[in-house]
N, C-alpha and C positions, 0 to 999 in steps of 0.2 A: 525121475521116471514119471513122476503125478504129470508134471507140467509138457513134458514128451506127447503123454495119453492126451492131454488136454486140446494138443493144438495136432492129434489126430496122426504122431510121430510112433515111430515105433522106439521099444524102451532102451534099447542100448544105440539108439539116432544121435552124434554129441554134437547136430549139426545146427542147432537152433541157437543161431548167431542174433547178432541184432539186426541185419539186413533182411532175416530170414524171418526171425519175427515180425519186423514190419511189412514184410511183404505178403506175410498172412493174415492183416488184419485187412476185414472187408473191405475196399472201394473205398465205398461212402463215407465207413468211420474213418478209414485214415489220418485223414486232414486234424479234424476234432482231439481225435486221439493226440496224436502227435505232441501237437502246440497243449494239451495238456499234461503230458509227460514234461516235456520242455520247460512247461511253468512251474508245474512242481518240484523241476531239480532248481530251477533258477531262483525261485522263492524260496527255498528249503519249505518246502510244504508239501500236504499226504499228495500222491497220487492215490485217485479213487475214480474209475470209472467202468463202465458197462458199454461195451463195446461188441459188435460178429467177427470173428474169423471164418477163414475158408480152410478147410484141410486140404491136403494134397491132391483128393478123389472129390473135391467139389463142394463136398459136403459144408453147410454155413451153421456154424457153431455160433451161442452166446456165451461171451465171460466176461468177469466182473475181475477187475484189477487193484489190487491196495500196493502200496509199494511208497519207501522212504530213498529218499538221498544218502549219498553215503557221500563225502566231502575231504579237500586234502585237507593240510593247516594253514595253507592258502586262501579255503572258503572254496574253491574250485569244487565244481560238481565231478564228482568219479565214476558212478554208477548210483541202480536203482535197484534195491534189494524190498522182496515182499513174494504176493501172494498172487494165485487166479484161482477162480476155481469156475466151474463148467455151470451156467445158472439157463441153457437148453430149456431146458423142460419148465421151469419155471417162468419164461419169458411164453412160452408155448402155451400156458394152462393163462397167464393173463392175457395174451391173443385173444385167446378161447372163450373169455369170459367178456372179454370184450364184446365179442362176436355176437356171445348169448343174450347181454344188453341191449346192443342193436336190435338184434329180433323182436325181444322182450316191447323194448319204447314202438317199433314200426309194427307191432300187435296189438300193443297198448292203442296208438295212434288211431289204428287204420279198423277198430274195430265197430262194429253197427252196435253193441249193448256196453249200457253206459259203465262204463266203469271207473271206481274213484278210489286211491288210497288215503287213507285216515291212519293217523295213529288210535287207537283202543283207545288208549287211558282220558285222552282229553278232547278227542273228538277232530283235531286239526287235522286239516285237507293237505294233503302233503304234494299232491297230483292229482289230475283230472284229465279222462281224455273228451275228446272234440262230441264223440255221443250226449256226454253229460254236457256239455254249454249247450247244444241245439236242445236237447231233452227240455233243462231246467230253466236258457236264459242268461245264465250269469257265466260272465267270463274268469277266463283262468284267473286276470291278476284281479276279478273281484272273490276269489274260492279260495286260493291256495292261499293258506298261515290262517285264514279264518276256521271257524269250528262248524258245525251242521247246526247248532243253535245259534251261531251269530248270523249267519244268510236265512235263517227259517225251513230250515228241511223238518226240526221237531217243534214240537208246541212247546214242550215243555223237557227239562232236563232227566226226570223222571221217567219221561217217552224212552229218551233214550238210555238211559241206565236200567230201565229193563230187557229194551232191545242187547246192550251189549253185556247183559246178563246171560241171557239166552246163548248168545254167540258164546260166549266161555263153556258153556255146561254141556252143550250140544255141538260146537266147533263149528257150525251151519246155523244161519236165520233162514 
């Protein structure tokens, strides 16, 4: 009944043949899919993949497939006995995140005040956008893995270990 819900069937549907299965799987993954069900009976090895389907109403689902060979005493592939489960929403939220990235780096990128991330503890330049090289001068690959005392932003290490004194106790410089 799980696996019915899954590919968007109603629970007493016993129509989900293997023609009918593959013909739910998206387009695009088809192919992919396919030849890796195929290798896995043929090798006796896991299927394991992440793949879209389409429901009956259009709808483009994600799932993730585990699944073992079952074999005669011939070694002949019989079937493939395992699992899916509906991973939707989790493909959705890393879109999502993605997307947020994007924005993040073309704001990062694209902004007029300089801005640079550091780790706290030891001062390394982890990133830099294009404000900070016209500002400062020094290019990305002379910034980034370097510290703010190896390029000269402090005089002295103490400078800065008061400075990121401050930032702890107050959460702002």
């Amino acid at each position: 009944k799980r696996l019915r819900s899954i590919f968007g069937l109603a629970p007493d549907d016993e129509g989900l043949t293997l023609p009918r299965f593959l013909a739910a799987i998206h387009p695009d993954d088809l192919e992919a899919t396919q030849n890796a069900f195929m290798t896995a009976l043929a090798n006796n090895t896991e299927f394991d993949r992440e793949y879209r389907i389409v429901w009956p109403d259009g709808t483009v689902r994600w799932i993730v497939a585990r699944g073992h060979g079952e074999y005669a005493a011939d070694g002949a592939p019989l079937r493939m006995t395992g699992a899916a489960l509906d991973i939707t929403e989790r493909r959705q939220a890393e879109t999502a995140q993605r997307e947020s990235q994007d924005r993040f780096a073309k704001i990062f990128e694209a902004s007029p005040v300089t801005i640079l991330i550091t780790r706290k503890d030891s001062g390394q330049y982890l990133n830099v956008n294009e404000s900070f090289t016209r500002q400062f001068g020094w290019t990305r690959q002379e910034t980034i893995g370097r510290t703010s005392l190896e390029i000269g932003i402090w005089q002295s290490a103490r400078e800065r270990e008061r400075w990121v004194g401050e930032l702890s106790r107050r959460g702002t410089v």
